[in-house]
N, C-alpha and C positions, 0 to 999 in steps of 0.2 A: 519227661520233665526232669527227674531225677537220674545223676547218675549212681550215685552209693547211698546208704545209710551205715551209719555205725552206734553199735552197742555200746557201751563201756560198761565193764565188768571186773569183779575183782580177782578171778581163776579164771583166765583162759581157758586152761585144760579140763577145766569141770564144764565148760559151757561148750566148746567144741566136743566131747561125750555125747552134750545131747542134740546138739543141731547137725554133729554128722549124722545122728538116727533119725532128724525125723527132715532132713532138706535131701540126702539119702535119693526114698520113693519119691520125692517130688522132680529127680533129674538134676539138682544141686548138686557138689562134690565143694570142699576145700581146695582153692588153685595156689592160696599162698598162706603161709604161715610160720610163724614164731614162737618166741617164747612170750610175748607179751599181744601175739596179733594171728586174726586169722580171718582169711578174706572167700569168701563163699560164691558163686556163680556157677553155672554151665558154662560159659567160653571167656566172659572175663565178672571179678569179684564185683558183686554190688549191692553184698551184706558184710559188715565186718563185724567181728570183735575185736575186740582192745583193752589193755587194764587197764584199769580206771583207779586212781585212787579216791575218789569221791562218786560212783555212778548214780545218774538220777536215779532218788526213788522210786521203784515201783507204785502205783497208785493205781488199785481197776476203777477207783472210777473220775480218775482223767478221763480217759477217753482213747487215748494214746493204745494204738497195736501197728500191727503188719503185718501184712497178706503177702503169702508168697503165690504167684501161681501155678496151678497145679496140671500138670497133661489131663491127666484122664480123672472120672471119678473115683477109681480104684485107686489113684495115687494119693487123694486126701483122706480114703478109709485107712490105708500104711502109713499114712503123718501122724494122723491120729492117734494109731496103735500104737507106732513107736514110740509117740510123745511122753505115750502115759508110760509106758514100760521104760522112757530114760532117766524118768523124774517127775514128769510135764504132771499138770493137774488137766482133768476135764474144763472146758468152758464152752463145750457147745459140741454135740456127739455129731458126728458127720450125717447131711440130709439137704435136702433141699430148702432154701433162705426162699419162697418166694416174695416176698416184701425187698428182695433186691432184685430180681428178675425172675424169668421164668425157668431157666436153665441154670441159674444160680446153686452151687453145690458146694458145700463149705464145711470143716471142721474148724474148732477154736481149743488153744490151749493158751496154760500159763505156763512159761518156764519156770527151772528153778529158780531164777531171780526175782520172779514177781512178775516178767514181763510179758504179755499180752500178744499171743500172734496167734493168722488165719492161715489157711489154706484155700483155695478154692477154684472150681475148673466152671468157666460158661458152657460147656459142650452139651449137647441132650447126650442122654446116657446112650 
């Protein structure tokens, strides 16, 4: 349904720091980028940054995050780890969600922004 989402942010380069470590293990790479923009995907962008001079506030308890998806389960324990070692805070230690499925496997962090994002693979281990 979706084809991008975009962050707005005040440092680019503070925030591509950390989502090159943790979209990285997920199979993600940065395909385009600038001084004010940077566009995230495997074959084409469909997370961006961008500077924001006013970016929404962070608030955890909107409700508001984003789930990237993950290959394998091994690849959301390496979101996870890197999250926290780029900045990230904990918001949910990588395990099985089953109140989302049976196969539901998921880490949660905060970036440094404030903002709210998942990890997670449906595969059985």
């Amino acid at each position: 349904m979706l084809d991008h989402v975009s962050f707005g942010v005040r440092d680019v380069a503070a925030a591509r720091r950390f989502y090159d470590a943790v979209l990285g293990p997920l199979g993600y790479r940065c395909l385009h980028s600038g001084d004010d923009y940077a566009g995230y995907g495997a074959e084409a962008p469909g997370f961006w940054l961008s500077v924001a001079e006013h970016p929404v506030p962070a608030d955890a308890k909107s409700g508001l995050h984003l789930c990237f998806v993950a290959p394998t389960r091994a690849a959301v324990d390496q979101f996870h780890a890197a999250g926290l070692a780029a900045g990230g805070r904990d918001n949910g230690a990588p395990g099985l969600r089953p109140d989302y499925g049976a196969d539901y496997y998921a880490a949660f962090l905060v970036d440094p922004q404030g903002y709210r994002i998942e990890a997670h693979c449906d595969k059985a281990a």
